[in-house]
C-alpha positions as CSV (number, residue, x, y, z in Angstrom):
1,X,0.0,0.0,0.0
2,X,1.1,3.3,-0.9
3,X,-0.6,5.0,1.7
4,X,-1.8,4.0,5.0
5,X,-5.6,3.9,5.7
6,X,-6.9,6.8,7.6
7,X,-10.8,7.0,8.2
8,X,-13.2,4.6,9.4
9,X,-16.8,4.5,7.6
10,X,-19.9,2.1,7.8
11,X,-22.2,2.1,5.2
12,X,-25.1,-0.5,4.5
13,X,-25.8,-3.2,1.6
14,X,-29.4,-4.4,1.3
15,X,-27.9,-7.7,0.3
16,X,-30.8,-9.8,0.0
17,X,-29.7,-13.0,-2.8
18,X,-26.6,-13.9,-4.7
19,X,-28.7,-14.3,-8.0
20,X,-27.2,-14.3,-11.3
21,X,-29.1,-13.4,-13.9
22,X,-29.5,-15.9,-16.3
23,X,-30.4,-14.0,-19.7
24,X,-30.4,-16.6,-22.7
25,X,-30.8,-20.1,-22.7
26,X,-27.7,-21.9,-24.5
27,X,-27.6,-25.4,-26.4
28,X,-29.2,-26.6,-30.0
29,X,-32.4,-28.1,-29.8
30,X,-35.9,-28.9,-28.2
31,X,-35.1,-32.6,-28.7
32,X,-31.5,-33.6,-28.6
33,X,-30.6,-37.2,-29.1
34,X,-27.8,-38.0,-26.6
35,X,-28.8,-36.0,-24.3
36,X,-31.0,-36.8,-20.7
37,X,-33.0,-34.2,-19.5
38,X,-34.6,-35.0,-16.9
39,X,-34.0,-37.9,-13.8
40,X,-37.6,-37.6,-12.9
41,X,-39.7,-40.3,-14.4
42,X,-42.6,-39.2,-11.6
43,X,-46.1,-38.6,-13.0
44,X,-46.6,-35.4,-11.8
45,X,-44.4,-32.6,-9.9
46,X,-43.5,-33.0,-6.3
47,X,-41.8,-29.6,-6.0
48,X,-43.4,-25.9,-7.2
49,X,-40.6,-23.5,-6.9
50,X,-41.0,-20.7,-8.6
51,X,-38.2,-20.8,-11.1
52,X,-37.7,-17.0,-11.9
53,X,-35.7,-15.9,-15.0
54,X,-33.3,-16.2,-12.4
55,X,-30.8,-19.2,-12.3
56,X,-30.1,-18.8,-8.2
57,X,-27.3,-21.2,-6.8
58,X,-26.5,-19.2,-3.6
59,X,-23.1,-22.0,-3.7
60,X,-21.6,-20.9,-6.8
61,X,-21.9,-17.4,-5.8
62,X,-18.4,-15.6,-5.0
63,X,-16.9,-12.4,-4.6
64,X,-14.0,-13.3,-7.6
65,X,-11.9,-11.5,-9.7
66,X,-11.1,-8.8,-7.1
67,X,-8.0,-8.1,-7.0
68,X,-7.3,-4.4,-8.1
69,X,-4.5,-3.4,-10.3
70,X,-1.9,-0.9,-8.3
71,X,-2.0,1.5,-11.2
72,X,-5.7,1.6,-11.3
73,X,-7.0,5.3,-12.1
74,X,-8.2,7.4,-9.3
75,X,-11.9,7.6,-9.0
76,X,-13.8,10.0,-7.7
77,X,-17.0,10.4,-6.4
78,X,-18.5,13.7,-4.7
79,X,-20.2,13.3,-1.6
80,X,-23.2,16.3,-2.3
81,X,-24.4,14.6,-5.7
82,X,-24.8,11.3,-3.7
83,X,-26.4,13.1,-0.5
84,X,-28.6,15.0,-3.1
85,X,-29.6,12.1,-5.0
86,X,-30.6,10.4,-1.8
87,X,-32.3,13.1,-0.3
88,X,-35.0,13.6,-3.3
89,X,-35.6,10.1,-3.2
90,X,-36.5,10.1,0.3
91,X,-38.6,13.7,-0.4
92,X,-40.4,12.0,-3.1
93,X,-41.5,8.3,-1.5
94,X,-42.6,10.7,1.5
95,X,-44.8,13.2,-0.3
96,X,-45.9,11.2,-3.6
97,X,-48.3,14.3,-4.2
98,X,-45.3,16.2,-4.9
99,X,-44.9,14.1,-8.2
100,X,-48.4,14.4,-9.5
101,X,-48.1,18.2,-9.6
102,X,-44.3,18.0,-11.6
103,X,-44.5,20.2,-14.6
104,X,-42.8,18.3,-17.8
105,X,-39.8,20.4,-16.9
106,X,-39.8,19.2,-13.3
107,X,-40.4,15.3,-14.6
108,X,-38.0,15.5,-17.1
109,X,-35.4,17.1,-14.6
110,X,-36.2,14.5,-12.3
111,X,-35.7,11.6,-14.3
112,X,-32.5,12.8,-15.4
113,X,-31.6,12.9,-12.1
114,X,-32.1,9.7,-11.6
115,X,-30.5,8.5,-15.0
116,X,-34.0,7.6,-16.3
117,X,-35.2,7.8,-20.0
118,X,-36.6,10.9,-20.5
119,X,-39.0,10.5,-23.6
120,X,-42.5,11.2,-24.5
121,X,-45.4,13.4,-23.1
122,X,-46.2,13.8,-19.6
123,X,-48.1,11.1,-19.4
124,X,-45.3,8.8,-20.6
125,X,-42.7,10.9,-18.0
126,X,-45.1,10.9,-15.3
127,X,-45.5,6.8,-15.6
128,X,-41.8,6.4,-16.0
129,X,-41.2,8.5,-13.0
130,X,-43.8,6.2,-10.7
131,X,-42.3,3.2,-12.2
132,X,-39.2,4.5,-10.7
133,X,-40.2,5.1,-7.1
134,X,-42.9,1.8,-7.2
135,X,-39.8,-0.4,-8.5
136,X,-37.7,0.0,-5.8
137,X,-35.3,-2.3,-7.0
138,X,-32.6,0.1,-8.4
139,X,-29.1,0.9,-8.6
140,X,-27.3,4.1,-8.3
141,X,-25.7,5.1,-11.2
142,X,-22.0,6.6,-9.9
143,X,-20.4,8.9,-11.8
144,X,-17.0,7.1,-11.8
145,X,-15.5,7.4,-15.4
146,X,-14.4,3.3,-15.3
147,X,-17.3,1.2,-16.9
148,X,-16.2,-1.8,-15.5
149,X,-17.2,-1.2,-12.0
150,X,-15.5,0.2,-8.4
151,X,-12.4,-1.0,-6.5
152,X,-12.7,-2.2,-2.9
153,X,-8.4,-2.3,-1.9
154,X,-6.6,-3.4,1.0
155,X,-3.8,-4.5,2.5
156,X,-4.2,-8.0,5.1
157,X,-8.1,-7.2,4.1
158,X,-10.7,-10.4,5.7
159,X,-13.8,-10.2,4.6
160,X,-16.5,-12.2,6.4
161,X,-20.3,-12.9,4.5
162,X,-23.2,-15.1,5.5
163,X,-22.2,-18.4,4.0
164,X,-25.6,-19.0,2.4
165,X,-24.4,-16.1,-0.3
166,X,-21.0,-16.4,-0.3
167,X,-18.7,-19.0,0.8
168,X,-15.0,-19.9,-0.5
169,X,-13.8,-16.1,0.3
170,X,-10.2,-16.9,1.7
171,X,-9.1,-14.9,5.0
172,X,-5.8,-14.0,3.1
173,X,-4.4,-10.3,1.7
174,X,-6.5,-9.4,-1.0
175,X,-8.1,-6.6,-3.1
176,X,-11.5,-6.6,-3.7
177,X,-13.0,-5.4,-7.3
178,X,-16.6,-5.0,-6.9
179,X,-17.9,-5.6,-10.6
180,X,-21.6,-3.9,-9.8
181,X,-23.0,-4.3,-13.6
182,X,-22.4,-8.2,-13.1
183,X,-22.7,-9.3,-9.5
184,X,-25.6,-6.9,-9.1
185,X,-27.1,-7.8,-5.3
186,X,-30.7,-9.0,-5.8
187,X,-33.9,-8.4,-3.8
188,X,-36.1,-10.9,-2.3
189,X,-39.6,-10.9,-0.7
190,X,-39.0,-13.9,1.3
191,X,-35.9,-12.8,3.3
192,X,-34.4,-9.3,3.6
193,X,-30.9,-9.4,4.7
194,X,-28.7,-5.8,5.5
195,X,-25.1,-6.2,5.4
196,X,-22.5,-3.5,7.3
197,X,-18.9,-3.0,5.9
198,X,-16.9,-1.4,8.3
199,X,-13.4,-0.6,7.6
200,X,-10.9,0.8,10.1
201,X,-7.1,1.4,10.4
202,X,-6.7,-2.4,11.4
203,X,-7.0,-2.7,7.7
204,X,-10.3,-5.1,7.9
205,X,-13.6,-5.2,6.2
206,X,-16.2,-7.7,8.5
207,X,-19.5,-7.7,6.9
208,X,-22.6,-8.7,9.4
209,X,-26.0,-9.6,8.7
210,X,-28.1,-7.6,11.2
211,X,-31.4,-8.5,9.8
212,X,-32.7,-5.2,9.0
213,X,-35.8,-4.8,6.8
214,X,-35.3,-1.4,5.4
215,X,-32.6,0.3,3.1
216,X,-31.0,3.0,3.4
217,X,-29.0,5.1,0.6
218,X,-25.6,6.3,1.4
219,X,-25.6,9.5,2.5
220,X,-21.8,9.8,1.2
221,X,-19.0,8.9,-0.3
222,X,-15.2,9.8,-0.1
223,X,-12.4,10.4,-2.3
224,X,-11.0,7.1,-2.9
225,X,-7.9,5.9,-5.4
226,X,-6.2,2.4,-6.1
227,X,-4.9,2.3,-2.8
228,X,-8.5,3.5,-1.0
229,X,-11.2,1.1,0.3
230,X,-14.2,2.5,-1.9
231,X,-17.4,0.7,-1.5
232,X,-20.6,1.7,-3.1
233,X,-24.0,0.5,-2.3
234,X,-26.7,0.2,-4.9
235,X,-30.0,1.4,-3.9
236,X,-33.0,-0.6,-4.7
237,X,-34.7,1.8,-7.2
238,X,-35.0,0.8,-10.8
239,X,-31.7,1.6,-13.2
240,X,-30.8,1.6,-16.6
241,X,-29.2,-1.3,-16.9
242,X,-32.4,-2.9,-15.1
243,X,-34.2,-1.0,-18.0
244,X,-32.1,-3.2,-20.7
245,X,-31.8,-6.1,-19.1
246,X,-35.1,-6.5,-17.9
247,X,-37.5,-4.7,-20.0
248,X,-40.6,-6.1,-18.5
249,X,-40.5,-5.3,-15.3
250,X,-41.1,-1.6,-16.8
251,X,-44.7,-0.2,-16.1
252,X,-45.2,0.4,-20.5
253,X,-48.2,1.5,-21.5
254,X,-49.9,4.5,-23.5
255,X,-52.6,5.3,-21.4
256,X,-51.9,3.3,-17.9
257,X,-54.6,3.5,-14.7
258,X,-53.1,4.6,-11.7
259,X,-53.3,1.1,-9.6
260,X,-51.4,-0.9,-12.8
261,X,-48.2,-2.0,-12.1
262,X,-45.6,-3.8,-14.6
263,X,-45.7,-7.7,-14.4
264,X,-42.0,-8.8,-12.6
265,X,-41.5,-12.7,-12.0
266,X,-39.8,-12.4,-9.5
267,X,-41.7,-10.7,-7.5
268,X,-44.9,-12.1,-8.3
269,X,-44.6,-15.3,-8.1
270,X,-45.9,-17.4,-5.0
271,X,-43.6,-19.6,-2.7
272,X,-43.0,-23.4,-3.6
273,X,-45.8,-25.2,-2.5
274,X,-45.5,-28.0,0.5
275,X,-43.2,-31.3,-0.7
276,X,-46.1,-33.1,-0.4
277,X,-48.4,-31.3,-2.5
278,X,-49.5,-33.0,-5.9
279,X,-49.4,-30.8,-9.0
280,X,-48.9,-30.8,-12.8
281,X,-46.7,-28.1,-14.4
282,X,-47.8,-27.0,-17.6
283,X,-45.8,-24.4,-20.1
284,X,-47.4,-23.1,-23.3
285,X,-45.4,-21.0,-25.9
286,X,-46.0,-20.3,-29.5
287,X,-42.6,-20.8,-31.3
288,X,-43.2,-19.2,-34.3
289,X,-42.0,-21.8,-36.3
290,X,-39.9,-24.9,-34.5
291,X,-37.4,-25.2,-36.9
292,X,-36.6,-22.1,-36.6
293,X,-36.3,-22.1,-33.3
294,X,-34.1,-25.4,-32.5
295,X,-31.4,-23.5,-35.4
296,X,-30.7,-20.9,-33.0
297,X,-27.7,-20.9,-30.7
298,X,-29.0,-19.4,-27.9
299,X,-32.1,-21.8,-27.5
300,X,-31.9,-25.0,-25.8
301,X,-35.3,-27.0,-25.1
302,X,-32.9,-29.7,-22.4
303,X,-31.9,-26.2,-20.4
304,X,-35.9,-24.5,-20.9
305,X,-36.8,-28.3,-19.6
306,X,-34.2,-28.3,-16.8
307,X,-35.1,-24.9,-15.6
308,X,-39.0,-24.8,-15.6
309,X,-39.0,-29.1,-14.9
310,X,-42.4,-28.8,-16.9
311,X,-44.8,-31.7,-17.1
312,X,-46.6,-31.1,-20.2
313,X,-45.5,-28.7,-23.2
314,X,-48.1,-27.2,-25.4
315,X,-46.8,-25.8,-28.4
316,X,-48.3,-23.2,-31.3
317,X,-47.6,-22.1,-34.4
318,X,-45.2,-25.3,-35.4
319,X,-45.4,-24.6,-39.0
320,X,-44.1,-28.2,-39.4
321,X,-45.2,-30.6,-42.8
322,X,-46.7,-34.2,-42.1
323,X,-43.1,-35.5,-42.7
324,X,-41.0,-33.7,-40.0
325,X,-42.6,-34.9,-37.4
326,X,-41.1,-38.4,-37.3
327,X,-37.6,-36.7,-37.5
328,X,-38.6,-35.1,-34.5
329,X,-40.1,-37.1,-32.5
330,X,-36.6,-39.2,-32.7
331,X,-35.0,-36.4,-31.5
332,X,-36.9,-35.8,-28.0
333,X,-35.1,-35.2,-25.0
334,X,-36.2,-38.5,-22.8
335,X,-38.5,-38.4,-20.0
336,X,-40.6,-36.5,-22.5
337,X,-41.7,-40.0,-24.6
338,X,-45.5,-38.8,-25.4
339,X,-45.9,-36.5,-28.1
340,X,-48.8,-35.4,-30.1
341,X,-48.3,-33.5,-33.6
342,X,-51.1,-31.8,-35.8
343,X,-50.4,-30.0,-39.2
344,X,-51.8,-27.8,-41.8
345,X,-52.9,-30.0,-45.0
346,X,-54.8,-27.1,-46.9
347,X,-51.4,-24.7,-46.1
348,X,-48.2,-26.4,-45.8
349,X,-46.1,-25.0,-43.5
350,X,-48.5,-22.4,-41.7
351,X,-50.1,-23.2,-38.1
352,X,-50.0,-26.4,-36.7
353,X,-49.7,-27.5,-32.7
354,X,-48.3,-30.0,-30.4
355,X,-48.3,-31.6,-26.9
356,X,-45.1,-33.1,-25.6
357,X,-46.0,-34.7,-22.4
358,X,-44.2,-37.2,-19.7
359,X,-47.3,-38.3,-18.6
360,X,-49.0,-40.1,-20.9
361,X,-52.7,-39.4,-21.4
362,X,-56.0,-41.5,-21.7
363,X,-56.7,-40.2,-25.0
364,X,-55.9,-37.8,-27.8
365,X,-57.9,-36.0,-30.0
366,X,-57.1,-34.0,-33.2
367,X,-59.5,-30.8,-34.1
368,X,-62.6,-29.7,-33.6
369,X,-64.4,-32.9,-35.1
370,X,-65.7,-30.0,-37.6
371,X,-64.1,-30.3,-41.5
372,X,-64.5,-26.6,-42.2
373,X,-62.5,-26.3,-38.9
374,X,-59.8,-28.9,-39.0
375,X,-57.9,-28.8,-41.9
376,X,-55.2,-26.2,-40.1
377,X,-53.7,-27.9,-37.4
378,X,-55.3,-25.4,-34.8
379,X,-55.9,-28.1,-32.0
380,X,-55.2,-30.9,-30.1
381,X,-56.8,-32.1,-27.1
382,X,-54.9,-35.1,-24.2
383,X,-57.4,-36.5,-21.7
384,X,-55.9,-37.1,-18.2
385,X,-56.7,-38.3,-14.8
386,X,-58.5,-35.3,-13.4
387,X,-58.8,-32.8,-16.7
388,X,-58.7,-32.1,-20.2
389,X,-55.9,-30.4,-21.8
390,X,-55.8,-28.6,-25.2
391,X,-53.6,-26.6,-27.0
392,X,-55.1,-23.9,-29.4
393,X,-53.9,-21.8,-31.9
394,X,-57.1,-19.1,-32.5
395,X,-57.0,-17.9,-36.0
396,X,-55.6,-14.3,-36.5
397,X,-58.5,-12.5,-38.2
398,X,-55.5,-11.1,-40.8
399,X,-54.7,-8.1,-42.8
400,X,-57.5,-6.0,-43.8
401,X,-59.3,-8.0,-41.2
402,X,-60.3,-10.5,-44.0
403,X,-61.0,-13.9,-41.2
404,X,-62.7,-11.6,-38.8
405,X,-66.3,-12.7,-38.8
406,X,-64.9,-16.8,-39.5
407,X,-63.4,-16.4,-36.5
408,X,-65.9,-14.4,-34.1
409,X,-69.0,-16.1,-36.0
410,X,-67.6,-19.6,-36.6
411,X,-64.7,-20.6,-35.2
412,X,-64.9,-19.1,-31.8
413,X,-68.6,-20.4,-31.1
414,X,-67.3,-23.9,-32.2
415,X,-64.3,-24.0,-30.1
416,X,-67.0,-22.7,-26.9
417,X,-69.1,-25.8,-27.4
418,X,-66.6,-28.5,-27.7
419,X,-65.1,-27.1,-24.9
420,X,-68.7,-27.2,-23.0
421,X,-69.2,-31.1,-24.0
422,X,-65.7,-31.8,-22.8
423,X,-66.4,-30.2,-19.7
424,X,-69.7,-32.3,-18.9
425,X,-67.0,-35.3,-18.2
426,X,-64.4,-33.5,-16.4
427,X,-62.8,-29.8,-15.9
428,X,-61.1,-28.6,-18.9
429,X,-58.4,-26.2,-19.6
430,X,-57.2,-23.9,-22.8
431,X,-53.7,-22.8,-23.6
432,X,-52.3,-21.1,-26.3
433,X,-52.0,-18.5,-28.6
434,X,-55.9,-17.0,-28.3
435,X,-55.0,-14.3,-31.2
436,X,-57.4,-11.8,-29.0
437,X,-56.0,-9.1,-26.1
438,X,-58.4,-9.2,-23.9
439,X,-58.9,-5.6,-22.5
440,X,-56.6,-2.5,-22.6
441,X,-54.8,-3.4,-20.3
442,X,-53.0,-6.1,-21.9
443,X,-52.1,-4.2,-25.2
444,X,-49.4,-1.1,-24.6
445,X,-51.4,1.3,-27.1
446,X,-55.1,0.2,-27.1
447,X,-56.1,3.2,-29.0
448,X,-53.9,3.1,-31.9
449,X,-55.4,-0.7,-32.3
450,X,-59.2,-0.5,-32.2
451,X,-59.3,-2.0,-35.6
452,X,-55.7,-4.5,-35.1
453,X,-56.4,-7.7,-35.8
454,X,-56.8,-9.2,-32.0
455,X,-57.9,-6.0,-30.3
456,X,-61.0,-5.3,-32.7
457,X,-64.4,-4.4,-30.3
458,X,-65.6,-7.6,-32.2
459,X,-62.6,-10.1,-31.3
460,X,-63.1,-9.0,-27.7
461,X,-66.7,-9.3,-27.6
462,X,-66.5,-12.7,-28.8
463,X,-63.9,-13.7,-26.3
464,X,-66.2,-12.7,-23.1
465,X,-69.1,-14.7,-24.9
466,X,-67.8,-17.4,-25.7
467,X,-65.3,-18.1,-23.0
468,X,-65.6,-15.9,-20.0
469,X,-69.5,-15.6,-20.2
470,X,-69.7,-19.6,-20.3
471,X,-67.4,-20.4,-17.1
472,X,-63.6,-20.2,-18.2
473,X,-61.7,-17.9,-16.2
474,X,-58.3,-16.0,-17.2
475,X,-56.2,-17.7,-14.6
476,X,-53.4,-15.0,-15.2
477,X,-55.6,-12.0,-15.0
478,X,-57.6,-13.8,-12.1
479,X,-54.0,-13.8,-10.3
480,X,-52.7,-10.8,-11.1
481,X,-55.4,-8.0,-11.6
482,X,-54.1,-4.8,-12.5
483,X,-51.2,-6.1,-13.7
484,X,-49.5,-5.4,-17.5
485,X,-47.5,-8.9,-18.7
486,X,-47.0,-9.0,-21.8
487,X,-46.8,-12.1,-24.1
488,X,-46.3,-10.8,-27.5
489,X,-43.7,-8.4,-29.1
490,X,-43.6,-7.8,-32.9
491,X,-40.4,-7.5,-34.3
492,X,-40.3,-4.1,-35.5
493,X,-40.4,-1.0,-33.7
494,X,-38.2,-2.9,-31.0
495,X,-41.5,-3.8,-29.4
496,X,-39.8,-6.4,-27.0
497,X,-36.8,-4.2,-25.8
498,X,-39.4,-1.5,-24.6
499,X,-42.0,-3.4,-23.7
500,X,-44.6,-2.6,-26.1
501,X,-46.7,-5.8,-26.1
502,X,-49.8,-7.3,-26.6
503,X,-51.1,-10.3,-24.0
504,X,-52.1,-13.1,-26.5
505,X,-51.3,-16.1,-24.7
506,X,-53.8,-17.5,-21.7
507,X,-54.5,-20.1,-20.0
508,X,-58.3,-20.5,-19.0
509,X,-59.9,-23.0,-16.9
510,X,-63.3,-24.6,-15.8
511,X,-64.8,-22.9,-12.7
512,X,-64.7,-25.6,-11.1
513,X,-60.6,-25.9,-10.7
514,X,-60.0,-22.4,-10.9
515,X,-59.0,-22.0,-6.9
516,X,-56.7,-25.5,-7.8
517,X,-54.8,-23.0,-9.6
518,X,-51.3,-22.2,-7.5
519,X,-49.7,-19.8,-9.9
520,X,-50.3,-18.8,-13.6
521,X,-47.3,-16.8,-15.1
522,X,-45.6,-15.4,-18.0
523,X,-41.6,-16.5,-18.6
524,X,-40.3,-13.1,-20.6
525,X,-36.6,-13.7,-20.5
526,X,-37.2,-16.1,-22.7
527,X,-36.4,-15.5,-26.5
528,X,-36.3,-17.1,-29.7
529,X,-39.6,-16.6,-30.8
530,X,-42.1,-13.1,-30.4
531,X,-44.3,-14.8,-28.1
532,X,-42.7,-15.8,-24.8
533,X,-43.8,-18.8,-22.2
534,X,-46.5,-19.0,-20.4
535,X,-46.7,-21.3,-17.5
536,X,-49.6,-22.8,-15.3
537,X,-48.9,-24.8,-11.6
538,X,-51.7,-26.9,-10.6
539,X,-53.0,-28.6,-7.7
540,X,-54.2,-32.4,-8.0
């Protein structure tokens, strides 16, 4: 050490999990020869944690890479920008009226401040601003000219950290690099956790859980250099980078109510249910063509399998010919050994849907029984124990609206009553691509779609008839009231990297099982397709 340490500070971390985010799914295919998925041969799910988009192993967690270079550039950070920064924050959650009355100057000013995309009308600024504040999950964005994150140096430094975060931290001389873009410390509902760092003359930082439920900003920081101990906390508002990286957890919408708040996984989700419990796991996703998807690098079905431990997977929009599917059905990952294909005949390569299951059903059924209906590949129905099961793919009513009264006259009345008879046997449940967005709050611009295929007064109509009206609820919206997730992002426009989605994608159940339902969910972080999962836990 150049120089010798002088001051003693204490400052607190709201260190609440060791999570790493776990962005993009890696690997080739849905269905990989040699490789084995999953151990489990059981017939349905023992265990319901909520898998987030997430991957937590609190184990593999550690505070690496940290040792500072000696000729590392000075970095400075002034102690009244911080102080300020914290102070309006604390003005703001303690008067929110004080935000309502913000010119667009003020809002725009504000969310500068708190290195927020500034963009739109006041409505938009005025959203962004309480999306901010609601959040609460965000970093402070330091004004230290090195991207790559702050330095944490010392001389015979120990560092001590509750061993279900961090463990394999050697009580040896060390400098510490804190890298705060990629070992960002996470929040969680279940347990809050606040961690002191005190460093003194002894040269020695301890850190201490004291158990503390609420965070506090720093109210300063010093002047540090290579040979300073600098430690920054990050608040728990929202950031940019959260912006980026995790798009829907922002409140987007072009005219939001005041109660909505943006969909966020995990959050949202409920804890595991008891070991004991008997459920089936179901996932849902339209793929937007499947051989598409398996081509991409960053998609692997065995990792989406391995992750989400799904019991049955509903597929739309295959866009698969009669003759692929033996190809593919050789290529399932095992455990996953019942599969059930249907394709377009009057349109090669358009529509067509699929249930891959490792329980294996009582029966299968193709279609609606109806020729005029069938000839698409638009549904397939697998008769278990305790329910029905089918995966739908709704016609899109199509440019110029040109299938809008087939579907809303036809198809949609058809679909209701074969849904009706099933349900005279046993419960039944829908998933899939429902081509219709409900209300406004599951589209981000309702009125610049009035006459959008899938948001049309007609579609929408048709959907509380036929479905609602007659006993199927919305398990998602049923869940999560007032709440914008997304399932849907076209491909222009960057629709998915600001959020600007429709909800397409539902699951909807008989009355009768609807309070069986433990959690219904969306899966955003997952790419490869414009629709995302959907997922739906279920009690036996």
């Amino acid at each position: 050490m150049k120089h010798l340490l002088q001051f003693v500070y204490t400052i607190s971390i709201n260190l609440t999990s060791c999570a790493v985010f776990q962005k993009h799914l890696n690997a080739k295919t849905l269905v990989f020869p040699t490789v084995k998925a999953m151990g489990s041969k059981r017939a349905f799910s023992n265990s319901s944690k909520p898998v987030s988009p997430f991957a937590e192993d609190k184990k593999d967690v550690k505070l690496k890479g940290l040792e500072a270079n000696p000729g590392s550039k000075k970095h400075v950070v002034e102690e009244n920008d911080v102080n300020s920064f914290s102070i309006e924050i604390e003005r703001l959650r303690n008067d929110p009226t004080i935000v309502d009355t913000m010119t667009f100057q003020e809002l725009r000013k504000t969310l500068k401040t708190f290195k927020v995309p500034a963009k739109g009308r006041k409505d938009d600024l005025l959203s962004a601003l309480k999306s901010f504040m609601d959040n609460n999950t965000c970093e402070r964005d330091t004004h230290i000219k090195e991207e790559q994150g702050l330095l944490i140096s010392s001389e015979n430094t120990s560092v001590k950290v509750d061993e279900d975060c961090v463990e394999n931290v050697n009580e040896t001389p060390e400098t510490f690099e804190l890298n705060q873009g990629k070992r960002r410390l996470k929040q969680s509902e279940s347990v809050r956790k606040t961690v002191k760092v005190t460093t003194k003359n002894k040269k020695n930082i301890s850190l201490k859980s004291d158990g503390e439920a609420d965070f506090k900003p720093p109210r300063a920081k010093r002047k540090v250099s290579s040979d300073i101990v600098s430690v920054v906390a990050e608040s728990n508002e929202i950031s940019t980078t959260t912006i980026q990286t995790e798009p829907w957890t922002v409140l987007a919408h072009k005219k939001p109510q005041k109660d909505w708040i943006a969909y966020n996984p995990r959050t949202m989700r409920p804890s595991a249910l008891a070991q004991d419990t008997k459920f089936v796991k179901l996932l849902s996703w339209n793929v937007n063509g499947l051989r598409a998807l398996l081509k991409l690098e960053g998609f692997s079905a065995l990792q989406l399998s391995q992750r989400e431990d799904f019991d049955v997977l509903c597929l739309q929009e295959t866009k698969l010919q009669e003759k692929d599917i033996d190809k593919i059905k050789q290529r399932l990952i095992d455990g996953y050994d019942n599969s059930f294909w249907t394709c377009s005949v009057s349109k090669l390569g358009y529509s067509g849907t699929a249930i891959i299951s490792r329980i294996k059903p009582l029966s299968v059924r193709y279609g609606l029984g109806i020729s005029d209906h069938d000839s698409e590949g638009r549904l397939v129905t697998v008769e278990f124990d305790t329910f029905y099961l089918i995966c739908g793919y709704v016609p899109n009513s199509g440019d110029g609206l040109k299938r809008l009264s087939y579907r809303v006259t036809e198809w949609d009345p058809s679909l209701s009553n074969y849904l009706k008879e099933l349900e005279k046997s046993k419960p039944v449940i829908l998933t899939g691509d429902l081509n219709c967005a409900h209300e406004e709050i599951d589209i981000y611009n309702p009125a610049g779609n009035k006459r959008s295929a899938g948001f049309t007064d007609e579609e929408r109509k048709s959907f509380a008839t036929n479905f609602l009206s007659r006993g199927f609820v919305d398990t998602f919206r049923r869940q999560h009231p007032g709440v914008i997730g997304y399932t849907y992002w076209g491909y222009r426009h960057g629709g998915r990297k600001h959020n600007r989605g429709w909800r397409l994608d539902y699951f909807l159940v008989s009355e009768s099982i609807a309070d069986k339902v433990h959690d219904s969910y969306i899966l955003p972080d997952i790419t490869g397709s414009d629709h995302c999962p959907i997922g739906l836990i279920v009690k036996l």
